[in-house]
One Martini backbone bead per residue (centre of mass of N, CA, C, O) as a GRO file, in nm:
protein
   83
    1UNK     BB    1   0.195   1.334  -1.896
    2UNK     BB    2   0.247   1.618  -1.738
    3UNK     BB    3   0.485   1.741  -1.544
    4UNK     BB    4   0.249   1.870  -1.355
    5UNK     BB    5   0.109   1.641  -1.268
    6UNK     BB    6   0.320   1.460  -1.197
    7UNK     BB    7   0.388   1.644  -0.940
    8UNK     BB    8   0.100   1.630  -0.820
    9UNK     BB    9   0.080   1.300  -0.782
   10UNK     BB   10   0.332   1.284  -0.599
   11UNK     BB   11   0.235   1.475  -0.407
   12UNK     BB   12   0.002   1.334  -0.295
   13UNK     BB   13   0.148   1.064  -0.216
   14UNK     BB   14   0.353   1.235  -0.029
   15UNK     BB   15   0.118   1.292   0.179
   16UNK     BB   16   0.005   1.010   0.228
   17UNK     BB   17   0.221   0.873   0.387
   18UNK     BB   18   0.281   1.082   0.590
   19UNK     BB   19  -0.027   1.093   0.695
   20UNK     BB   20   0.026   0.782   0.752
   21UNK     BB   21   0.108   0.480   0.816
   22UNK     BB   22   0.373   0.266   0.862
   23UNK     BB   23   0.230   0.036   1.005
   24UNK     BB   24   0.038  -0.226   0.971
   25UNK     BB   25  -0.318  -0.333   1.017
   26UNK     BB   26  -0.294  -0.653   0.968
   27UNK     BB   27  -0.404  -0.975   0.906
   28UNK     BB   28  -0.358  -1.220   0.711
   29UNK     BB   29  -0.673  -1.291   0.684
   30UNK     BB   30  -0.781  -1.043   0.580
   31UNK     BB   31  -0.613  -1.045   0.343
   32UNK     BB   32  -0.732  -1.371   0.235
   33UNK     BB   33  -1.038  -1.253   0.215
   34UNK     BB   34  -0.991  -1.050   0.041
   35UNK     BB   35  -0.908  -1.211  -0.184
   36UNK     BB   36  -1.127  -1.438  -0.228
   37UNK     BB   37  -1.350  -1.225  -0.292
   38UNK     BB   38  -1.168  -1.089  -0.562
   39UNK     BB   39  -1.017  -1.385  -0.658
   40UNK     BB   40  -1.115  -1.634  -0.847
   41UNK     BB   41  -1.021  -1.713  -1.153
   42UNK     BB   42  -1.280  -1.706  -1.372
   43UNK     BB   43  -1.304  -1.377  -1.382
   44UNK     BB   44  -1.196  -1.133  -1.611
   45UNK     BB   45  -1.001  -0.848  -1.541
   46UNK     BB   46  -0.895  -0.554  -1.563
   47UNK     BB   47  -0.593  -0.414  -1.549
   48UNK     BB   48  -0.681  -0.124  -1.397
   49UNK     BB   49  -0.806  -0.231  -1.194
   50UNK     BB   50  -0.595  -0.461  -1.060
   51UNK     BB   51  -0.393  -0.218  -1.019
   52UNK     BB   52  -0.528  -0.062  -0.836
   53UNK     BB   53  -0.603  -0.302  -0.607
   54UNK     BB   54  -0.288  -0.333  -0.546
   55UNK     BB   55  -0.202   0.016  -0.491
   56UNK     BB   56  -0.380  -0.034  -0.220
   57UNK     BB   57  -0.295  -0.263  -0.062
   58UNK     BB   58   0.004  -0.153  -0.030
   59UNK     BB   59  -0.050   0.110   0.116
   60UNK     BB   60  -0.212  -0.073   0.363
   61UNK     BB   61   0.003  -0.354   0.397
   62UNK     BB   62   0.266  -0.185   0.372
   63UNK     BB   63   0.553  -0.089   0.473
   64UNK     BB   64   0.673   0.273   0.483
   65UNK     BB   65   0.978   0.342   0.388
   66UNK     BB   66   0.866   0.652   0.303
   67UNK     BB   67   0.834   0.763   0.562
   68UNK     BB   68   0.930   1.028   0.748
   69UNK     BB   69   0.954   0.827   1.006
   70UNK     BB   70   1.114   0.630   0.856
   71UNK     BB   71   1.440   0.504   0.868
   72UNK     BB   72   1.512   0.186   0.722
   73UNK     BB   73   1.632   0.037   0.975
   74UNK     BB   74   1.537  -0.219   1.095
   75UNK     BB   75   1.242  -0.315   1.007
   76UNK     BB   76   1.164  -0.596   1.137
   77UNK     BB   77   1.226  -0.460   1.417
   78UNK     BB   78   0.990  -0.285   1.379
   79UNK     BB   79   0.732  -0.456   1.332
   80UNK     BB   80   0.749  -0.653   1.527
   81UNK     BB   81   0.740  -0.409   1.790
   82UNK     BB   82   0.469  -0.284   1.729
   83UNK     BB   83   0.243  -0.526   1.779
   0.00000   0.00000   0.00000
């Protein structure tokens, strides 16, 4: 990947965090489901899917410690007090 995609690419995702939340909304439950419904661990994933799908989840379902508004001190005391 060259200097200037890996830019672009840097640059995107540092806008969808920016205005993305900070903090999930997301209980447990949906999250138990949503594991249970794609992996069953019976049929073999491709690699490149399973790494999407992983990155995809972490921006939804984690709080967001490089967002421009998350001051990153006192984390716990701030998902704590958000929900």
């Amino acid at each position: 990947m060259a200097f200037d995609e890996l830019r672009t690419v840097v640059a995107k995702l540092e806008s969808a965090i920016a205005s993305g939340p900070i903090v999930p909304t997301v209980t447990p439950q949906e999250i138990r489901s949503y594991l249970a419904s794609r992996y069953d661990f019976t049929t073999p994933l491709a690699l490149d899917e399973v790494a999407a799908d992983v990155e995809g989840m972490l921006r939804t379902w984690q709080v967001q410690v490089t967002h421009p508004r998350c001051f990153g001190l006192l984390t716990s005391w701030k998902v704590a007090t958000a929900r």
